[in-house]
C-alpha positions, 0 to 999 in steps of 0.5 A: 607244235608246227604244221610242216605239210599236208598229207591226206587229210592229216597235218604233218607236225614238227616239234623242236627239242633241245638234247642235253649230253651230260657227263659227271666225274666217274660217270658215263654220259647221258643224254636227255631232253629237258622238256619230255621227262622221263627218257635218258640214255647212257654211253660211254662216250658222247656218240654212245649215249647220243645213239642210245637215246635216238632209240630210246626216244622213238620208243618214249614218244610212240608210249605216249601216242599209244597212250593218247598222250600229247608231246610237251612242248619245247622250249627255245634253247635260250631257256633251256640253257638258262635253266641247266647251266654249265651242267652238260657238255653238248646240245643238239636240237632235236626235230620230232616229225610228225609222231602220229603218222611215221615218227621221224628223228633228226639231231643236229649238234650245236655249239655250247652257249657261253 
């Protein structure tokens, strides 16, 4: 967790996630977030599941502030990509703004390692 700004009295955080896009023959793509289990979304196409899990993911990280629960944290994505290798076909990093106050998601495509 990294403090971006203060805010009142109230420290702004920001955590960085990397987004696995995945795709098995006569499958749909689906995307997910190693380090925070429990959310996938599906889509025909890359963009699809990319677009479902932005929403998916906002409702998964406000659960867990209702439920007084704390965001895992990230792992760099040298290591995620050591311990998932070759099994997706894009990667995002995904920046996760300040979940307690207004909850903010940005995706930014990177190149697949290898």
């Amino acid at each position: 967790m990294q403090p971006v700004r203060k805010q009142d009295d109230y420290a702004v955080t920001k955590h960085t996630y990397v987004c696995l896009i995945r795709k098995e023959p006569h499958t749909d793509y689906w995307a997910d977030i190693p380090d925070i289990p429990g959310c996938i979304a599906r889509g025909a196409t890359a963009e699809a599941a990319l677009e479902s899990f932005d929403a998916a993911l906002c409702l998964h990280i406000k659960g867990l502030v209702e439920d007084n629960l704390t965001l895992p944290p990230p792992r760099t994505i040298e290591q995620v990509v050591a311990s998932d290798p070759g099994s997706f076909v894009e990667i995002y990093r995904v920046e996760v703004i300040d979940p307690h106050l207004l909850l903010s998601l940005r995706f930014s495509k990177l190149a697949k390692p290898g």
